[in-house]
Steps between C-alpha positions, in 0.01 A plus 500: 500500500441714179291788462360606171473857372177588342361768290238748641257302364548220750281786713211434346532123443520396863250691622275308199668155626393589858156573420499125319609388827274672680144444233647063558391476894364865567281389831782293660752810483220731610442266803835466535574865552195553645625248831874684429282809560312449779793351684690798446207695633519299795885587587422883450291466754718339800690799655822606480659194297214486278631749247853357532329113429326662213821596296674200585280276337453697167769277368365205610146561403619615154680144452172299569323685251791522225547108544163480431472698192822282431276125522219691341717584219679128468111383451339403144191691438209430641633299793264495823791333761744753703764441754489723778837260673680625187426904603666447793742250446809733487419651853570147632888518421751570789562930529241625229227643727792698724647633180173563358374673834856699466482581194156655553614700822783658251261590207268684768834685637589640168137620416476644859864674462401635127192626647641669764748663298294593221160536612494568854573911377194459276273420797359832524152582520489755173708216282235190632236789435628523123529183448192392628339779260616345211454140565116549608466780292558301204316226567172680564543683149644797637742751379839598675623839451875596566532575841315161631844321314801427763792708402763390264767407840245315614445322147881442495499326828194292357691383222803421682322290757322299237823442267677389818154311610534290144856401571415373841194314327767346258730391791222288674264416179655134457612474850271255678494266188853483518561478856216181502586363179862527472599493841694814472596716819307848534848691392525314182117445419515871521823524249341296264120666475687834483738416228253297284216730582717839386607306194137457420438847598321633221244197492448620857426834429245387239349257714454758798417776232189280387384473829529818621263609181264220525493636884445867386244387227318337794481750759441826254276368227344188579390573898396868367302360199319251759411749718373762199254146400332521840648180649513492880781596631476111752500306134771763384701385830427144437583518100869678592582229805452180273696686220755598789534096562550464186762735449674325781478200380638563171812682629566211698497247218685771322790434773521152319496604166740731521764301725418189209560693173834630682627222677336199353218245607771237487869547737664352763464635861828626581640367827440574839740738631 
């Protein structure tokens, strides 16, 4: 199993292939995470395990949806027939929900120990205060003076959490595709989306810089220039949740394009360990 280095470019291009993925069957992916939401609502809410059910079946969720951006994609234009079977087709093989269910328990252990570590000092009221300031502040058109900024050990600690944040993303981008489409064990699914992910590292970083701006672009130009128009603020709400689906839907298909400009459409699942 080969991995492909790519130029920064590659950034850009899947998240263009994942929108084409996304623009072919828009409403069946937007139902389709709309049940994968509301089921996930429904194991917040059971007590104690629910959180614990909820992270567990990230993984598994994020394989239905990436096998079907995968049939989408293997689809001629203009098709009308899906096959839901296919979506969840891999979950059906001996050990891949446990390792997917595992590999989702050890993804929420790293964020939780990274954000003890790094974050957990931040938690005071005067930096959430600060930070708050400049968030909202922003985004109703207001201007942020000196003092309302966090302090530059508290910007350090920022950047050092989110550096280490992207390398944990890297580990477990390509990990649920290859764990249910390879057949690889959690340790070694793990290996591989690290290795081929950091390879492709500065594709990444483009890919994750374009969204962060087309994020930014949203929140601080186009909410505030819908609010200066007069638009009520329930349309405003409405407007930013089906753009928010959206978003979500296209990252999700951009899972797929990612994992098939690095690792092919076309390979032999390794064997079953």
């Amino acid at each position: 199993m080969i991995a492909a280095t790519l130029p920064a470019s590659s950034g850009w291009q899947w998240l263009k292939d994942a929108f084409l993925i996304f623009r072919k069957q828009p409403f069946a992916l937007l139902a389709l995470l709309f049940v994968i939401n509301m089921m996930s609502q429904i194991l917040l809410q059971i007590p104690v395990l629910g959180a614990g059910l909820f992270i567990i079946t990230m993984p598994i969720a994020s394989l239905i949806v990436v096998s079907a951006c995968r049939d989408i994609q293997g689809k001629p234009a203009g098709f009308n027939q899906l096959d839901p079977k296919t979506w969840v087709a891999s979950l059906q093989k001996p050990k891949v929900i446990s390792r997917l269910a595992f590999s989702g328990f050890v993804y929420a252990a790293l964020i939780l120990l990274l954000s003890v570590v790094l974050l957990y000092p931040l938690l005071d009221e005067q930096t959430i205060a600060q930070i708050s300031s400049v968030l909202y502040g922003a985004q109703g058109g207001a201007t942020t003076t000196a003092d309302a900024l966090p302090d530059g050990s508290t910007l350090v600690l920022l950047l050092g959490w989110a550096i280490l944040l992207f390398i944990v993303t890297l580990m477990f981008w390509h990990v649920p595709q290859l764990i249910g489409w390879e057949n690889q064990t959690v340790g070694k699914a793990i290996f591989y989306s690290f290795v081929a992910s950091w390879r492709n590292k500065t594709a990444f970083l483009m890919y994750f810089l374009i969204w962060f701006v087309f994020f930014i672009f949203l929140q601080f130009v186009i909410v505030p220039l819908l609010i200066g128009v007069g638009l009520p603020a329930l349309f405003i709400a409405f407007l930013m949740q089906v753009i928010l689906m959206i978003m979500v839907a296209t990252i999700y298909c951009g899972f797929y394009s990612s994992y098939a400009a690095i690792f092919g459409t076309q390979h032999r699942a390794l064997p079953e360990e």
